[in-house]
C-alpha positions as CSV (number, residue, x, y, z in Angstrom):
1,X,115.3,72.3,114.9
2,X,116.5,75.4,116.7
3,X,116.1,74.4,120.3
4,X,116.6,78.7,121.6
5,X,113.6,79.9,122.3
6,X,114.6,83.0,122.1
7,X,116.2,83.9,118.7
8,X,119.2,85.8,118.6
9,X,118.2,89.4,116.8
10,X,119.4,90.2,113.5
11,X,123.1,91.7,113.8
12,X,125.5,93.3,111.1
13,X,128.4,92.4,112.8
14,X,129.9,90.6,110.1
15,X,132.2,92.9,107.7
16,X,130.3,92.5,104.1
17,X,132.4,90.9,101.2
18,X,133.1,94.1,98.8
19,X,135.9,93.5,96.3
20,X,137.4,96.5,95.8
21,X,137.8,98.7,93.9
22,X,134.4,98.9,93.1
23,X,131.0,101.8,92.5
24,X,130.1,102.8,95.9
25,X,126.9,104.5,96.6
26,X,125.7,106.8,99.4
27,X,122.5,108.4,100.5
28,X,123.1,112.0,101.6
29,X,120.3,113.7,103.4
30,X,119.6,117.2,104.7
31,X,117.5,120.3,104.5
32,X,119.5,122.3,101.7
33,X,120.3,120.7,98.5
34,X,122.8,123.6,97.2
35,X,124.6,123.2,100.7
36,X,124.5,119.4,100.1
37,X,126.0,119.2,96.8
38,X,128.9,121.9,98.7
39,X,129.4,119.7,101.1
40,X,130.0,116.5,98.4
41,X,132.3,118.3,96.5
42,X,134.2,119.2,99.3
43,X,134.6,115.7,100.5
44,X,134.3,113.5,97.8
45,X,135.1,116.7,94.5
46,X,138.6,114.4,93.9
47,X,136.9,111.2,93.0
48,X,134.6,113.3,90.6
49,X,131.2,111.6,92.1
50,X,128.5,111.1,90.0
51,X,125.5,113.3,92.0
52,X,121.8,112.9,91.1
53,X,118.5,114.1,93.3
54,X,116.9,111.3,95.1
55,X,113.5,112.3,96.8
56,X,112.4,115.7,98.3
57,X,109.7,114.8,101.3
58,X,106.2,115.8,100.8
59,X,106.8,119.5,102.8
60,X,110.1,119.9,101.1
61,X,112.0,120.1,104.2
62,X,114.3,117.7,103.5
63,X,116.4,116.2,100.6
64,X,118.5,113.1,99.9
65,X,121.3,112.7,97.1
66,X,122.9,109.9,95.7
67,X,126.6,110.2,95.6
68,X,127.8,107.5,93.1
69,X,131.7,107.8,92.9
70,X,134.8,104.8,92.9
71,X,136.1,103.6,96.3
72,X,140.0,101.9,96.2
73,X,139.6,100.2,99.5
74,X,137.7,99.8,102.9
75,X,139.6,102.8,104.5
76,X,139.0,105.4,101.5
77,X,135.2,104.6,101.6
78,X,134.3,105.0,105.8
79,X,136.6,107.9,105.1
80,X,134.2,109.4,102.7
81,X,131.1,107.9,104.6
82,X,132.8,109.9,108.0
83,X,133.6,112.9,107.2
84,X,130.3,113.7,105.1
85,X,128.1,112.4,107.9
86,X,130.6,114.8,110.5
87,X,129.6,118.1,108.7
88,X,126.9,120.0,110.1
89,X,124.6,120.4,106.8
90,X,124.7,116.5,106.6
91,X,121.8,115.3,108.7
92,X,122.4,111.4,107.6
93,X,124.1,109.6,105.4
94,X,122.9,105.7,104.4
C-alpha cells in the first residue's frame, strides 16, 4: 500500500520507446486550411506527407490536419514537430 498521501501527478517525463524509423503522426491546427496545407509542404514537402482533413469546429473558425509522413530518428521528428508549431499560421500542433 502506497503510504503518500499525496500522489505524485501524472508526468511525461519519461522519453517514449519509438523504434525508428517509423509512421509519425501530427495534428496541425489553425484558422486557414489552404495556409495550413502551405505551411506542411514547406516543412515537411521532402518527406512527401500524407495530408487528410481532420475536423472543422462547429463556427468553422478553426481546422486541424493530420500530417502522416516517415520520421528516421528522434531529431528529424521534434524538427518537423518545431518548426511547424514556430510558424505564425500554426496555432498548435499535437
Amino acid at each position: 500500500m502506497n503510504s503518500d498521501p499525496f500522489p505524485k501527478p501524472f508526468s511525461c517525463k519519461e522519453k517514449p520507446d519509438i523504434s525508428y524509423p517509423c509512421s509519425w503522426l501530427y495534428k496541425v491546427i489553425g484558422t486557414d486550411e489552404d495556409a495550413l496545407r502551405q505551411v506542411i509542404q514547406t516543412v515537411c514537402g521532402a518527406n512527401n506527407p500524407q495530408v487528410s482533413t481532420s475536423h472543422t469546429s462547429s463556427g468553422g473558425k478553426y481546422c486541424s490536419l493530420n500530417v502522416e509522413l516517415q520520421v528516421e530518428n528522434e531529431e528529424i521528428r521534434l524538427g518537423y514537430y518545431h518548426n511547424l508549431t514556430n510558424h505564425a499560421v500554426v496555432k498548435v500542433v499535437l
